[in-house]
C-alpha positions in Angstrom: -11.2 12.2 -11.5 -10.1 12.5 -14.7 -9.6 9.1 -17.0 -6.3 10.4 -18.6 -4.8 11.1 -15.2 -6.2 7.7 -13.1 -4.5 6.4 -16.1 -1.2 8.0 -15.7 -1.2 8.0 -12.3 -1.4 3.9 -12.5 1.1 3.7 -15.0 4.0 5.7 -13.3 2.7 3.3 -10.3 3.5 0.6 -12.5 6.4 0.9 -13.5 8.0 1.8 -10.2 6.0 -1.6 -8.7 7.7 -3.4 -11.6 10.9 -3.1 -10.1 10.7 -4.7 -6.9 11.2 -8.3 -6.5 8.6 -10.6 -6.8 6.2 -8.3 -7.7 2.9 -8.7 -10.6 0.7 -6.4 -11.9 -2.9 -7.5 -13.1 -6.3 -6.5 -13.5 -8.4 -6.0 -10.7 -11.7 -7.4 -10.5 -13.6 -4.4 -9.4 -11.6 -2.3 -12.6 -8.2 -0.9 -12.5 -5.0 -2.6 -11.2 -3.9 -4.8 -8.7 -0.1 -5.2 -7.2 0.5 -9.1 -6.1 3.7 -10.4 -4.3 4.4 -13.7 -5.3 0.5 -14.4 -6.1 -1.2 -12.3 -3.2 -2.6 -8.8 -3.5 -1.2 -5.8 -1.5 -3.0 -3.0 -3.1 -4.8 -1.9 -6.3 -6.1 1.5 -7.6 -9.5 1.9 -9.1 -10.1 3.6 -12.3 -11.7 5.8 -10.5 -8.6 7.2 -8.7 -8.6 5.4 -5.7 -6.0 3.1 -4.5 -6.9 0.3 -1.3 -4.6 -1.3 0.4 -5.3 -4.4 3.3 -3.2 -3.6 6.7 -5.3 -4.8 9.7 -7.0 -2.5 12.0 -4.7 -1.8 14.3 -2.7 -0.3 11.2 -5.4 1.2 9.4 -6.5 2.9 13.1 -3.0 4.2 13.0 -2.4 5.3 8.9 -5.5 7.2 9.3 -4.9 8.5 12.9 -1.8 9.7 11.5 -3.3 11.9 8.2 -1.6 9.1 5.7 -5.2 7.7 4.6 -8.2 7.2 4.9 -10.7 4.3 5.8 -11.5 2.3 3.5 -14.3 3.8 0.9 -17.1 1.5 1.4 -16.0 -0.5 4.0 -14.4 1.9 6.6 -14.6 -0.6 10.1 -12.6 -3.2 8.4 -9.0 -3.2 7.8 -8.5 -1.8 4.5 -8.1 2.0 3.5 -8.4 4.3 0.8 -5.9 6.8 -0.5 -7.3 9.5 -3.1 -5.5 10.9 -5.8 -5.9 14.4 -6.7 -2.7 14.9 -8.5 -0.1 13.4 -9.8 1.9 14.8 -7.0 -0.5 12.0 -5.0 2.4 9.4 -6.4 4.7 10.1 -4.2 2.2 9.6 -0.9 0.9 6.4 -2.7 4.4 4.6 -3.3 5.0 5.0 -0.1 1.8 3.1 1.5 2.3 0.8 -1.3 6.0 0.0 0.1 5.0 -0.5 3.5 2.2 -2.6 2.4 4.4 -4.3 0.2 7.5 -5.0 3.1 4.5 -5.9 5.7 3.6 -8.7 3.0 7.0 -9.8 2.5 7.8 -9.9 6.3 4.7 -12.1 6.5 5.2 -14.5 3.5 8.9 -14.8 4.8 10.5 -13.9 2.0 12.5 -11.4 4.4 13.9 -12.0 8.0 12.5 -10.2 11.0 16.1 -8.0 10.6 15.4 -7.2 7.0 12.2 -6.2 7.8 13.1 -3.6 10.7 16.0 -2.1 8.6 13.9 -1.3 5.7 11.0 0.0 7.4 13.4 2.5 8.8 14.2 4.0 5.0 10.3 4.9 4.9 10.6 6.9 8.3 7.4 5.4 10.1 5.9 7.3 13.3 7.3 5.6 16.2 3.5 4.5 16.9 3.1 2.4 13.4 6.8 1.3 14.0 5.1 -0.3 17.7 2.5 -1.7 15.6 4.3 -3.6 13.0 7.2 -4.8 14.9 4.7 -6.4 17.6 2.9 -8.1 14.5 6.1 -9.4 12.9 7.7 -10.6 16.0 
């Protein structure tokens, strides 16, 4: 993929990231980015143009199951998965699995109830299948 565009691509990434609360940006240690929530990562994107994100199995079964990644580039029977931008149209698809990534992690560091949890997951309009999956692992 193109420098210019990985480059673009994690910059208008950025600066939606930047908005939500307790959110850092830094580099990662493989090159490229990495988002943190209140000191833990919850995705990065490569310089290469390819953004991981850790879910769990069960999730990454499902995400990938359902057409919205794919596993993980050089680990694919772990938890993690890859999403790979073609486009800056890619954004839109990536913010997304960044956001659930992002409320999974907050749900699990308790920084939002159980409630909170459910009722924003709702705004992302998750498959009744992931919705199983990450309401049994909040609970």
């Amino acid at each position: 993929m193109e420098k210019n565009l990985v480059k673009l691509i994690q910059e208008k990434i950025s600066d939606q990231l930047s908005l939500w609360d307790d959110v850092t940006i830094h580099s990662h240690r493989f090159g490229g980015i990495e988002f943190q929530l209140n000191g833990k990562e919850f995705g990065h994107i490569h310089n290469f143009g390819t953004m991981d994100i850790l879910l769990g199995n069960k999730l990454r079964e499902a995400i990938v199951t359902e057409g919205l990644a794919k596993p993980h580039h050089i680990f694919p029977q772990t938890g993690w998965i890859s999403y790979y931008f073609e486009s800056e149209a890619d954004i839109k698809n990536a913010l997304w699995l960044l956001r659930f990534s992002y409320l999974l992690n907050s749900l699990k560091q308790k920084t939002i109830t159980i409630e909170q949890f459910e009722s924003r997951i709702e705004t992302l309009n998750v498959s009744s299948t992931i919705k199983q999956i990450v309401i049994r692992k909040g609970s």
